[in-house]
Each structure stands twice: as structure tokens, then as C-alpha cells.
C-alpha positions as CSV (number, residue, x, y, z in Angstrom):
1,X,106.0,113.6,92.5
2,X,105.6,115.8,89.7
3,X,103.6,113.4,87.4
4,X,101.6,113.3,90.5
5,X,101.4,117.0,91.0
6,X,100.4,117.7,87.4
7,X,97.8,114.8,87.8
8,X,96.4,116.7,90.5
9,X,96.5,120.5,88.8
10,X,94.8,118.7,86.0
11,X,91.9,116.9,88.1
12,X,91.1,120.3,89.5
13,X,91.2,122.3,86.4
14,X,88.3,119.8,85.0
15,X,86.3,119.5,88.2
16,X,83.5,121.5,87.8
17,X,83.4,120.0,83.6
18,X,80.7,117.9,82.2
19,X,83.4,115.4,82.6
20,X,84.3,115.6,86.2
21,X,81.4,113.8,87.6
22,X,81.5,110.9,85.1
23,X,85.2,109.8,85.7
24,X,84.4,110.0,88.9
25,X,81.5,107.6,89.0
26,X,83.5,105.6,87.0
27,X,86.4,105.0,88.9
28,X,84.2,105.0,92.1
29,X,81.9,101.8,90.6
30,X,85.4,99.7,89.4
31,X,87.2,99.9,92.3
32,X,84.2,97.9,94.0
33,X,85.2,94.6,92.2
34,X,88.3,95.2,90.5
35,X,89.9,98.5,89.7
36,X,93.0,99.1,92.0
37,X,92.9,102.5,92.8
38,X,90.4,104.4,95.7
39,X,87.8,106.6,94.3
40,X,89.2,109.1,97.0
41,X,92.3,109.8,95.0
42,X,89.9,111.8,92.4
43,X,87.4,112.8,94.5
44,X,89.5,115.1,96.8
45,X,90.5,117.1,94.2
46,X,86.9,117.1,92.9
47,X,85.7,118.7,96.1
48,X,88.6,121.5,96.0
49,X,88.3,122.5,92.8
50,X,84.1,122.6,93.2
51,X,83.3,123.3,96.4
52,X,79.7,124.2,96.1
53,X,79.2,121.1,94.4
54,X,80.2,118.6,97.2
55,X,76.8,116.7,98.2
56,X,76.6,115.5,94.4
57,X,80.3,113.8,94.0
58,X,79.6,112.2,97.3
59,X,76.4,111.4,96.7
60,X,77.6,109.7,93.6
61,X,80.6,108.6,94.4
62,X,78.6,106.3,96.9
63,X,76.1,105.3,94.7
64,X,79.0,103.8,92.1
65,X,80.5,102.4,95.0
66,X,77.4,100.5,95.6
67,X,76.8,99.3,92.5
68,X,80.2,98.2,92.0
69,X,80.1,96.5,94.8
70,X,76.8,94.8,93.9
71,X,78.8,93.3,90.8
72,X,81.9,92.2,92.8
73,X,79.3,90.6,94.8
74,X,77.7,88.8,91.6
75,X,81.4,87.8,90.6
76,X,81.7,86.5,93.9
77,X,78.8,84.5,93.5
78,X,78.5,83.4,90.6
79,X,82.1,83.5,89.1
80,X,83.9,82.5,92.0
81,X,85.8,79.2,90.3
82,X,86.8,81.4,87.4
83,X,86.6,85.2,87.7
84,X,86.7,85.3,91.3
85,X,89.6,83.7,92.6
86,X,91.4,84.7,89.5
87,X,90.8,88.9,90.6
88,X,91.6,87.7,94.1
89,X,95.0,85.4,93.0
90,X,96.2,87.9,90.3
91,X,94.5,91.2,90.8
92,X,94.8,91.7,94.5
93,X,97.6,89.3,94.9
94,X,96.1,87.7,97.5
95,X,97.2,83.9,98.8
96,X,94.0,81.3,99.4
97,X,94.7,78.9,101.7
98,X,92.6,75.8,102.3
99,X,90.9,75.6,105.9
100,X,88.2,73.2,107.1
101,X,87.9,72.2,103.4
102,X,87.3,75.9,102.2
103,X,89.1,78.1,100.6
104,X,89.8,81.1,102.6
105,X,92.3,84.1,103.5
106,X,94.0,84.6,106.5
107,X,93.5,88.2,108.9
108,X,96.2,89.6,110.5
109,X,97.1,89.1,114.5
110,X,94.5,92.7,115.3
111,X,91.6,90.9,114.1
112,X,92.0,87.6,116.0
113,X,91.8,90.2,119.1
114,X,89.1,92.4,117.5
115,X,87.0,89.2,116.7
116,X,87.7,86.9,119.9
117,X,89.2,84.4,117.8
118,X,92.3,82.3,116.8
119,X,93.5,82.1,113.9
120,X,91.3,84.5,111.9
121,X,90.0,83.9,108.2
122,X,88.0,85.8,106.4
123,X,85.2,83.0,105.4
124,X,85.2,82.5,108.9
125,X,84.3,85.9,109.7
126,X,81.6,86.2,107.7
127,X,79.4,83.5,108.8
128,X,79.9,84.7,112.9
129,X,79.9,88.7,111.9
130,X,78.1,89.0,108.5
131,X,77.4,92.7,107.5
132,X,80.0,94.1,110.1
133,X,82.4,93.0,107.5
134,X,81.1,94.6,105.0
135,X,80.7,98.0,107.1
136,X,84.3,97.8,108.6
137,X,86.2,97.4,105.2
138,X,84.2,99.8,103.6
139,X,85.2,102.3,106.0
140,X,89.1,101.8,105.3
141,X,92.0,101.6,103.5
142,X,91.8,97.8,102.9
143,X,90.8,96.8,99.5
144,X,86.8,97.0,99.5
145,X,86.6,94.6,96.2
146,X,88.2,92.3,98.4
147,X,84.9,91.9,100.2
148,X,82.0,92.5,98.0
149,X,83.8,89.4,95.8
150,X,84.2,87.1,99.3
151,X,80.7,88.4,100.2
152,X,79.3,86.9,97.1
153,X,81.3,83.5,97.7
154,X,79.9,83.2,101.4
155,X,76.6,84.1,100.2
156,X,76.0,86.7,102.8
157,X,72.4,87.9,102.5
158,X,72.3,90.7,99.7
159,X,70.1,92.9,101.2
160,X,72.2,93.0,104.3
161,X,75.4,93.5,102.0
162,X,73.7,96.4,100.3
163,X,72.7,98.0,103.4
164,X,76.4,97.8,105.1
165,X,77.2,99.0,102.0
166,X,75.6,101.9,101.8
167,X,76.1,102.8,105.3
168,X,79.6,102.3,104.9
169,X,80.4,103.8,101.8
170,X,78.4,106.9,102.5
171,X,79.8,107.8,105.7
172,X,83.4,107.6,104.1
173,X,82.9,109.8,101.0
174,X,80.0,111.9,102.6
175,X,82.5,113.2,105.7
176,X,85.5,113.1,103.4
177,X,83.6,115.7,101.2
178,X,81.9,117.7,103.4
179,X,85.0,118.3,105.8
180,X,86.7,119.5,102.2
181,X,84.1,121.5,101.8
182,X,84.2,123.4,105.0
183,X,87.5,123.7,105.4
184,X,87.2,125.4,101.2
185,X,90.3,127.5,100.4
186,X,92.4,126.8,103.1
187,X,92.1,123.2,102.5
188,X,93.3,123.5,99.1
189,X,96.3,126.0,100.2
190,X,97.4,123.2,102.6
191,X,97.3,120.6,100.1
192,X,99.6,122.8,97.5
193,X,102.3,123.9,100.2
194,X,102.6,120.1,101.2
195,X,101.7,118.0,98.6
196,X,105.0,116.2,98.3
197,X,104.9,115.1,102.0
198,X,100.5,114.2,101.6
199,X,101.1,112.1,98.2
200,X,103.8,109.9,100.2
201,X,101.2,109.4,103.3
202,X,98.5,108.9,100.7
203,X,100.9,106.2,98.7
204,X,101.7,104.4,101.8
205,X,97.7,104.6,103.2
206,X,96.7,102.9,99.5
207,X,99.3,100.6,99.7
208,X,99.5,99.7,103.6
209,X,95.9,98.3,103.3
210,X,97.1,95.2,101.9
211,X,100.7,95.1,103.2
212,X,99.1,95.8,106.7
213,X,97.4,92.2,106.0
214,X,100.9,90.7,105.2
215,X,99.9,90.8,101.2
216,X,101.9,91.9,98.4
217,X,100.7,94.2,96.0
């Protein structure tokens, strides 16, 4: 908790830097095909410690997002028998299974209820649902370079994938920012009288998105 506190203090002392923006869009455009962290861990402490400046991080943090995405997409496509399934085998630590003579990954029991059918797989899922995939991970905890790599292997149209993309990506970091940004001072006072307790929710949010799935980290 401490090495996480002084991470923290340290994010927001160098927020409104020259140097603040580009870590973030850095972090922000990895974790799209490979980088295991959520550009929200650095873009929280962004917002506090520059308030005023909240449209830009979340403008750009969706922007990187994007483009990360578009090249977990290309690794996807292109890459999958080499870069792709190794990220998905050894990076994410995810287990392929072979199903109707594909390679695919297995959804846990509240997606065979969400999507109708049973046993769900992820392959699967994207040739009935397409860009809802796309929108629906983007949106949560559950690893996001998960899908733009699988969206590249099912060839789902790239236009669409950009799109869900966008849409998804935006409305995550654009009401995450702007709800810091209202809330301003307060927000920040919160956050330092219970950051202990937040940092364990956080941890178990960033890890539950693949344990949730039955995956180990």
C-alpha cells in the first residue's frame, strides 16, 4: 500500500507536466494489444491532479486506446499462429481450446444466458454478435487486448471494430473523466482519506476481469 500510495502522490505531482499526457497515451495505446495494466490506473490521478484539463486526457486516452487496438487487431490478423496466440497463451494466460475445428476460448456461465446460447466461446460470439463484442469489453474490466487480438483472428469487419471501438472506449474514459472533474476537490479528498480500502477494490476490479472468466493471471 505504500509503494502504491507514493505511486499515486507521484502521478499527481507530474500531471499537469509536459510529461503527463505522453505516459498516458502510452500506456493507454499498449494496453490495447498487450500491456497488462488499464490506462485508468494513470488516468485518475491525471484528472485530480489537472482538473481543468480533463477533455484532453480523455480525449487522448481514447484515441491511444484506439489505435492500440487497431494493432492488437493487426496481430490478430495477421500474427495470429505466432504473436497472437503466444500474447493470448503467455501474456493473458489464457487456455485455447479446440471447438468445431477452431481454436477458441471458453465464456463463463452469464454469457451463455446473456447470449442465448450453450456453451459459449468467444469465436462463436463473434460471428452471431460482431461489434457488440467489441463495445461490451471495451466498456469493462475484462482485458480489452483480449478482443482487439480475437477480433483480428475472426476477421470482424475493421470499420465496424473501429467504430465499437471508439464508442466504447470513449464513453469509459470520457464519463470516468468528467465525473472526476465535477466532483474536483472533494474527489481527491475521498481518494486520500481511503486510499487503502479504493487500491484493494481497484486490485481486485483489475484482477477479477480475468478470474471472473475462470483465467489465471
Amino acid at each position: 500500500m505504500k509503494l502504491l500510495r507514493r505511486l499515486y502522490d507521484w502521478v499527481l505531482g507530474w500531471a499537469d507536466t509536459r510529461w503527463g499526457l505522453p505516459a498516458l497515451l502510452i500506456i493507454a495505446f499498449c494496453e490495447s494489444s498487450f500491456f497488462p495494466l488499464p490506462p485508468d490506473l494513470l488516468l485518475i490521478p491525471m484528472v485530480l491532479g489537472a482538473s481543468e484539463r480533463w477533455f484532453i486526457f480523455a480525449a487522448g486516452t481514447t484515441l491511444a486506446s484506439v489505435l492500440g487496438g487497431l494493432v492488437g487487431y493487426a496481430i490478430g490478423f495477421f500474427l495470429w499462429q505466432t504473436l497472437g496466440r503466444w500474447l493470448i497463451a503467455h501474456v493473458m494466460r489464457i487456455e485455447l481450446i479446440a471447438i468445431d475445428g477452431r481454436e477458441d476460448v471458453p465464456l463463463p456461465v452469464y454469457f451463455e444466458k446473456l447470449l442465448g446460447v450453450q456453451p459459449a466461446y468467444l469465436f462463436q460470439t463473434f460471428d452471431d454478435w460482431n461489434a457488440w463484442v467489441v463495445f461490451v469489453f471495451g466498456l469493462t474490466p475484462l482485458p480489452y487486448k483480449l478482443i482487439t487480438v480475437a477480433a483480428g483472428f475472426a476477421q470482424v469487419n475493421l470499420g465496424v471494430f473501429v467504430l465499437a471501438s471508439a464508442l466504447s472506449r470513449g464513453l469509459r474514459f470520457f464519463v470516468l473523466a468528467f465525473l472526476l472533474h465535477k466532483l474536483g476537490p472533494p474527489a481527491k479528498v475521498f481518494i486520500d482519506r481511503h486510499f487503502n480500502l479504493l487500491a484493494i477494490v481497484f486490485t481486485v476490479l483489475l484482477f477479477g476481469g480475468f478470474m471472473v472468466l475462470g483465467w489465471p493471471f
